[in-house]
C-alpha positions as CSV (number, residue, x, y, z in Angstrom):
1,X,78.2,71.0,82.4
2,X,78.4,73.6,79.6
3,X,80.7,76.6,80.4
4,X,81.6,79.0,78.1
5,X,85.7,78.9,77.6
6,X,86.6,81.2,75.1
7,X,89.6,83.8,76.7
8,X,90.8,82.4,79.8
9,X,93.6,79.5,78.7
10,X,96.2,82.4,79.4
11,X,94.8,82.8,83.4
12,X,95.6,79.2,84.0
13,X,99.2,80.2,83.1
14,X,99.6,82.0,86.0
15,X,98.1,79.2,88.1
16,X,101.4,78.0,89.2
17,X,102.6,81.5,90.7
18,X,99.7,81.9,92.7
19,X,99.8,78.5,94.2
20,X,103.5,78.9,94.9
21,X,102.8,81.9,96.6
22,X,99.9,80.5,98.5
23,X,102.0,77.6,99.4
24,X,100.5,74.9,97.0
25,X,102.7,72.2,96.0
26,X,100.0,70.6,93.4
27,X,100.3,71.4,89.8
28,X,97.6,72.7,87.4
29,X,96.8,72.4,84.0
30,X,97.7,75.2,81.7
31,X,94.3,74.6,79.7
32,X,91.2,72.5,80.5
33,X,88.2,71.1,79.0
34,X,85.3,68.9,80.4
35,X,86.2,65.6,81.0
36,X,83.7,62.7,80.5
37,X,81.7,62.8,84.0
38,X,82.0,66.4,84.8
39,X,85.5,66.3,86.4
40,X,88.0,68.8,85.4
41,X,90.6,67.2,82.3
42,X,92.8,68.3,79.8
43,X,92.6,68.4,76.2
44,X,93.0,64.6,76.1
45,X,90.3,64.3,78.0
46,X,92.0,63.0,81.4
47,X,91.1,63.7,84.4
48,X,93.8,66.3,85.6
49,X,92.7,66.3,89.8
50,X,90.6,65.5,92.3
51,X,87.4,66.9,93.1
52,X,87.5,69.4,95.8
53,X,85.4,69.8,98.9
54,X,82.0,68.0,98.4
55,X,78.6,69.2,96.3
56,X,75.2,69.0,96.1
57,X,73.1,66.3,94.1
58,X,69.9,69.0,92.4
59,X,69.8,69.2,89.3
60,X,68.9,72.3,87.3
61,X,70.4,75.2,85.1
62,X,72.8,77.6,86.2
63,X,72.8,80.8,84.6
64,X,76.1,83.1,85.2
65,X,76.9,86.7,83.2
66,X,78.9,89.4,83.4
67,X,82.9,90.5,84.5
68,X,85.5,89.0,82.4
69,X,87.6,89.3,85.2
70,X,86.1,86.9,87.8
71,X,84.7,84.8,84.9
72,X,87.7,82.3,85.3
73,X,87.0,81.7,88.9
74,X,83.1,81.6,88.7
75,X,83.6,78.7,85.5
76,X,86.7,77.1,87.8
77,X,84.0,76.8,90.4
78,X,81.6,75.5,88.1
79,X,84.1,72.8,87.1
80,X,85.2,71.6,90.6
81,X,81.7,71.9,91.7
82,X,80.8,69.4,88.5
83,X,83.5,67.0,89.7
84,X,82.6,66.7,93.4
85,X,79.2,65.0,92.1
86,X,76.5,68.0,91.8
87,X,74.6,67.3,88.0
88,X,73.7,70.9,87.6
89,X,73.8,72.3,84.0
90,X,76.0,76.3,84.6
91,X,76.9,78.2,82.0
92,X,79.2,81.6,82.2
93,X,79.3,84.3,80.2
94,X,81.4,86.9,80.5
95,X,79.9,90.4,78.1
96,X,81.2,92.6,81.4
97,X,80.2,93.8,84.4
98,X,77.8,96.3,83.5
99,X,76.1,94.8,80.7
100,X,75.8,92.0,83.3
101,X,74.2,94.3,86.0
102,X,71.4,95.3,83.2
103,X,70.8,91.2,82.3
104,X,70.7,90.2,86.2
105,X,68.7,92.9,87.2
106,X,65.9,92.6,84.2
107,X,65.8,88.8,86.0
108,X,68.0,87.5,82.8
109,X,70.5,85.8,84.8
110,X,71.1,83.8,88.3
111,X,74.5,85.6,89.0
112,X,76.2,88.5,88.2
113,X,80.4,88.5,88.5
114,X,81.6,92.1,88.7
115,X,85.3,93.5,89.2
116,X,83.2,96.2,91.1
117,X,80.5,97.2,93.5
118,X,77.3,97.5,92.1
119,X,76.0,101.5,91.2
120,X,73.4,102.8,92.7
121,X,71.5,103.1,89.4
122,X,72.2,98.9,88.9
123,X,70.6,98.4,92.3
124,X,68.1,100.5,91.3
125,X,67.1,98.8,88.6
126,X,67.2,95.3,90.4
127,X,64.7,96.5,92.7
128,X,62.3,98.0,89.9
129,X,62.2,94.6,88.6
130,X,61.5,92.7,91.5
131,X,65.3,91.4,91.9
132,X,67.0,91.1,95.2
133,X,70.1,90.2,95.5
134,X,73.1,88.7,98.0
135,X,76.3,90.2,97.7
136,X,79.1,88.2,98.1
137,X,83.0,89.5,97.4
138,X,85.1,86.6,96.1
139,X,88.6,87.7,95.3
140,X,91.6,90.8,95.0
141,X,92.8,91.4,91.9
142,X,95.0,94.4,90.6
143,X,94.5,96.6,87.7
144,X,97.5,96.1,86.0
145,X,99.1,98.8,83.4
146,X,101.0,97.9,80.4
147,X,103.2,98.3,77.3
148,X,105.1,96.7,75.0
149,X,108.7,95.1,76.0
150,X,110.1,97.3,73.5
151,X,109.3,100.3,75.3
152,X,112.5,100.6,77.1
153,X,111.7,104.4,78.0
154,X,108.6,103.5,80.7
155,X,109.4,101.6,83.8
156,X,107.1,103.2,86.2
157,X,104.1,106.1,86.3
158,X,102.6,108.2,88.5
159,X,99.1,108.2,89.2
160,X,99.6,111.6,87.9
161,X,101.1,110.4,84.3
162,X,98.1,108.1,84.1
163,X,95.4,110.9,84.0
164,X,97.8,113.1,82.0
165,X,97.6,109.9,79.3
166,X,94.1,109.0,79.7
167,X,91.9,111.5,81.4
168,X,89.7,113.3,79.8
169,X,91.9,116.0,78.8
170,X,94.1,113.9,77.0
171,X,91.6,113.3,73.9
172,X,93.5,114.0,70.7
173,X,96.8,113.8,72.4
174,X,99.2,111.1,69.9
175,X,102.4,110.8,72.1
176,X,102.8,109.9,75.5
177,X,104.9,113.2,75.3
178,X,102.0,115.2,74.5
179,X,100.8,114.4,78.5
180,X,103.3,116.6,80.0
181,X,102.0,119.4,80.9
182,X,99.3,118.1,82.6
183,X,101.6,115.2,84.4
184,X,104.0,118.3,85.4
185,X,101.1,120.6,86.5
186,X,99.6,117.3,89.0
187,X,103.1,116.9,90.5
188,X,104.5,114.0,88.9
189,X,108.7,114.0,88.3
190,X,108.5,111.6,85.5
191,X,109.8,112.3,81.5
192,X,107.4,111.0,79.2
193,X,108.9,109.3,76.4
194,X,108.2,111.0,73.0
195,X,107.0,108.4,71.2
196,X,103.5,107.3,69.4
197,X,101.0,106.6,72.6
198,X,98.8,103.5,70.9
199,X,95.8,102.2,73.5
200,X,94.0,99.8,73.7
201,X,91.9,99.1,76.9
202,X,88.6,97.9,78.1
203,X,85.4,100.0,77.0
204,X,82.4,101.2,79.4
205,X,81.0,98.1,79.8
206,X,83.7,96.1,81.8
207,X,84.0,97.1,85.4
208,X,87.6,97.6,84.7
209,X,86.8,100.7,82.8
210,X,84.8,101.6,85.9
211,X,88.0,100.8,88.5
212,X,90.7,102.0,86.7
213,X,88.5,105.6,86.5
214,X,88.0,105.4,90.4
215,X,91.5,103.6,91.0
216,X,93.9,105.5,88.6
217,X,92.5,108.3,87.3
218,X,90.2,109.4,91.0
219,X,92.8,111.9,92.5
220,X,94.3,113.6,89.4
221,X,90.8,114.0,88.5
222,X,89.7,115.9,92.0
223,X,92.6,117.9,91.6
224,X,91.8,119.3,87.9
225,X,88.3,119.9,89.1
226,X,89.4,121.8,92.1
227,X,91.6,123.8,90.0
228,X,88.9,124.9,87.0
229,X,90.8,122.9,84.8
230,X,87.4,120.1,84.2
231,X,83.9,120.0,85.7
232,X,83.0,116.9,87.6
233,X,80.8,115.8,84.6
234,X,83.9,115.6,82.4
235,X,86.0,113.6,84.7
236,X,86.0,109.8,83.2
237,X,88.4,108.6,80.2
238,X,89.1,109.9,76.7
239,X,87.3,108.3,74.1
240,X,89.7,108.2,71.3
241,X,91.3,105.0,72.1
242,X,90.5,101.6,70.9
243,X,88.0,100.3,73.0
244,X,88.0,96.0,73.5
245,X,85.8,93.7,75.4
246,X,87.7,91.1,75.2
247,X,90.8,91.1,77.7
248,X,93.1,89.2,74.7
249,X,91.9,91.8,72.1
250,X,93.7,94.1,74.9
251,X,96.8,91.4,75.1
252,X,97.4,91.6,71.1
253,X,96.9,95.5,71.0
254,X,99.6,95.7,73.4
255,X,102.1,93.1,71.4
256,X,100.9,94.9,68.2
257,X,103.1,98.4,68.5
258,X,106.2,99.0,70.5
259,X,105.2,101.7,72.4
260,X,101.5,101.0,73.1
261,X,99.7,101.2,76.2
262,X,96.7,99.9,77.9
263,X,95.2,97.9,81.1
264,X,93.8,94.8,82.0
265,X,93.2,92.5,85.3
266,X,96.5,90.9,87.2
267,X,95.6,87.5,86.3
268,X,95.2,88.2,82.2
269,X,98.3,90.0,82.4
270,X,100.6,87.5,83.8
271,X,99.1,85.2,81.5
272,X,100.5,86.7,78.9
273,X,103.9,86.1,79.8
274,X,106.9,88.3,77.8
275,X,104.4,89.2,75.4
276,X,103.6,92.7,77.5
277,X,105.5,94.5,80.1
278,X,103.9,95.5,83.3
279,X,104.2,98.9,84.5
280,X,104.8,100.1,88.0
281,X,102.6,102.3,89.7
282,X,103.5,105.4,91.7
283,X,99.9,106.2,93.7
284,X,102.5,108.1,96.4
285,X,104.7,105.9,97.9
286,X,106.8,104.7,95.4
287,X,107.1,102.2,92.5
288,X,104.9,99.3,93.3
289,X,105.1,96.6,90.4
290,X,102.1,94.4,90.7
291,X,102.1,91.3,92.7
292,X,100.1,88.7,94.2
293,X,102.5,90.0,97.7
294,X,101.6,93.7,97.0
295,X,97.7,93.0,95.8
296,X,97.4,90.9,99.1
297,X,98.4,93.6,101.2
298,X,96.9,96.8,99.4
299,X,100.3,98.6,98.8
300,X,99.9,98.4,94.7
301,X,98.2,101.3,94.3
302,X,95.3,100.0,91.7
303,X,93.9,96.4,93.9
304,X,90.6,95.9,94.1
305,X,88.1,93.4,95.2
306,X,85.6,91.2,93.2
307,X,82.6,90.2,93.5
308,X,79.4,87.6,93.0
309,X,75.9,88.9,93.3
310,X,73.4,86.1,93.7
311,X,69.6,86.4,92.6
312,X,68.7,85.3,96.3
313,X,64.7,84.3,94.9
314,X,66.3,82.2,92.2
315,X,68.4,80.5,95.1
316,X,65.5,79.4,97.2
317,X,63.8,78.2,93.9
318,X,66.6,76.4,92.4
319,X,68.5,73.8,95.0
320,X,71.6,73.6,92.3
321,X,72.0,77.6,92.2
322,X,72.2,77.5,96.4
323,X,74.4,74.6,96.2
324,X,76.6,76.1,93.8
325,X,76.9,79.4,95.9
326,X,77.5,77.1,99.0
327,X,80.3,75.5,97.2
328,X,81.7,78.5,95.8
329,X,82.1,80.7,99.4
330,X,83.4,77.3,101.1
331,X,86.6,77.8,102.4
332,X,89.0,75.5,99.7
333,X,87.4,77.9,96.8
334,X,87.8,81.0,98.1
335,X,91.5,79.8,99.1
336,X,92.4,77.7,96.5
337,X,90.5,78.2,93.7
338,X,91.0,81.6,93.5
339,X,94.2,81.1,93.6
340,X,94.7,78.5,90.2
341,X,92.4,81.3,88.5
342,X,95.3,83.5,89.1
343,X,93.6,85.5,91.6
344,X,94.5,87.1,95.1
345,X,92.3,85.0,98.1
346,X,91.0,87.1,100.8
347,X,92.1,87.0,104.0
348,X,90.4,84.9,106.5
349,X,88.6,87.5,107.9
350,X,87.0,88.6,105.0
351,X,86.6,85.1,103.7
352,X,85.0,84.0,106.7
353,X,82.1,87.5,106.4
354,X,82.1,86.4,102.9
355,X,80.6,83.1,103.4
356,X,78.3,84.4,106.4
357,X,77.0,87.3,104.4
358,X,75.9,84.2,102.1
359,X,74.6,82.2,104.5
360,X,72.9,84.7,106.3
361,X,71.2,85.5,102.9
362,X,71.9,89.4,103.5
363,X,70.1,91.6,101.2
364,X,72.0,94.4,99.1
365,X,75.1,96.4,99.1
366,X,77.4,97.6,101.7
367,X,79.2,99.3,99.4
368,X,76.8,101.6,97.9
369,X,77.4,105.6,98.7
């Protein structure tokens, strides 16, 4: 199998939590390669577990783009999927979620991972070109806010403080101090440190951009256009920040000043150990620090769902693409699989319409407005 590993080592560090927290007892690699025979091994080459749950024997090439975010998963499935027998060549890139809505749609791709629901221009696009697709959501993760350990002055923000920090009006603002007008005028109690404000985050192409603007920055953003203060075609992000792709160009950022700030997914987060500090979030109800407990159940205020979208022509062309799907929505991956990615599972309700929704082959998007 060729996969493409280039920036998730660090999400297999948090393997262990989520199994403990699932109520796994088996341990998992910090870092893997492919072991002789497609089963999954470490960097000696031995085989590290046993294949689980049971794949198909067609051969043929798998072709997987876009999120970052649920690239771990999507290549963790690819592995296991490798080990249980199936010969299928997959490979997984991972440019973002919306650069990998515009390959999948122009027919580039056979699956598009996304740590959001498709837009309505995406869709539209897929079905210029001829593309339907099966929509299929995998995981929770949570949109995790961050800064350096040695910013003892932030231990919690409001939903409030975040838009005062990022939102559009913030553009040109250099201290977290410089927010406080606008964090006082949404309602928000907290003291914003005066100190440098140094981001780094992820740019318009990752659906993580796209959440955090919906997840984070939504309300403060409603309430500045209802009071005059910014039209609805400003509301988004400031642009003067350093914009990164690549989740651990987001990680070093953060390590690289003492009073930075930025974003990622739960999962790269934890992965990088005491290097950052996660911040809670305020969204109303309190300080709610990030957790696969507080993911799982919605009450940290930035969770969100992730998805697969699956080429569903490709699928009844290419045996090894539907096996692979099969495999992938099957109970033990969307249990524990997700999990040693470092990922939230779904409940078993949503698991279960998950894997019907597949099966069923249904066409399109709930989720579209």
């Amino acid at each position: 199998m060729q996969t493409k590993r280039v920036k998730w080592a660090a999400v297999a560090m948090v393997a262990g939590l989520a199994l403990s927290a699932c109520g796994e007892d088996d341990p998992v690699a910090s870092d893997t390669t492919e072991a002789p025979g497609g089963t999954t091994g470490d960097a000696t080459g031995e085989t590290t577990g046993e294949p689980s749950g049971e794949a198909g024997t067609s051969e043929g090439e798998i072709s997987i783009t876009g999120s970052s975010t649920v690239a771990p998963i999507s290549a963790l499935v690819a592995d296991e999927f490798n080990a249980a027998g199936s010969p299928a060549t997959i490979s997984v890139d991972d440019p973002g979620t919306g650069d990998g809505f515009a390959l999948f749609c122009e027919g580039g791709a056979d699956i598009s991972d996304a740590s959001r629901p498709i837009k309505q221009e995406e869709a539209d696009a897929c079905e210029a070109a001829g593309v339907e697709f099966v929509e299929i959501e995998v995981a929770f993760d949570g949109l995790t806010v961050m800064t350096n350990p040695a910013n003892d002055a932030v231990e919690c923000l409001t939903t409030a403080d975040l838009y005062a920090l990022v939102g559009p009006e913030s553009e040109g603002f250099a201290n977290w101090s410089d927010g406080q007008e606008i964090a006082t005028a949404l309602g928000s109690a907290t003291e914003l440190p005066d100190v440098p404000l140094d981001i780094t985050a992820p740019g318009t192409e990752s659906g993580t951009y796209d959440a955090f603007i919906e997840l984070a920055l939504g309300d403060g953003a409603e309430a500045r256009i209802e009071s005059g203060d910014i039209t609805e075609d400003d509301a988004g992000t400031r642009s003067d920040y350093s914009s990164q792709a690549d989740d651990n160009a987001i990680i070093s950022g953060i390590e690289g000043s003492d009073t930075s700030f930025g974003w990622v997914g739960f999962a790269f987060a934890e992965g990088a150990g005491d290097a950052i500090k996660e911040i809670a979030v305020d969204g109303g109800d309190g300080c709610i620090e990030p957790s696969i407990e507080t993911i799982a159940d919605g009450s940290y205020p930035l969770s969100r769902s992730l998805y697969i979208y699956v080429n569903a022509a490709n699928a009844e062309e290419n045996s090894a693409l539907a096996e692979y799907v099969d495999f992938y929505v099957q109970s033990s991956s969307l249990t524990d699989l997700v999990s040693q990615a470092g990922y939230v599972p779904l409940p078993d309700d949503r698991a279960t319409a998950a894997t019907e929704r597949w099966t069923a082959r249904t066409p399109g998007s709930d989720l579209l407005g």
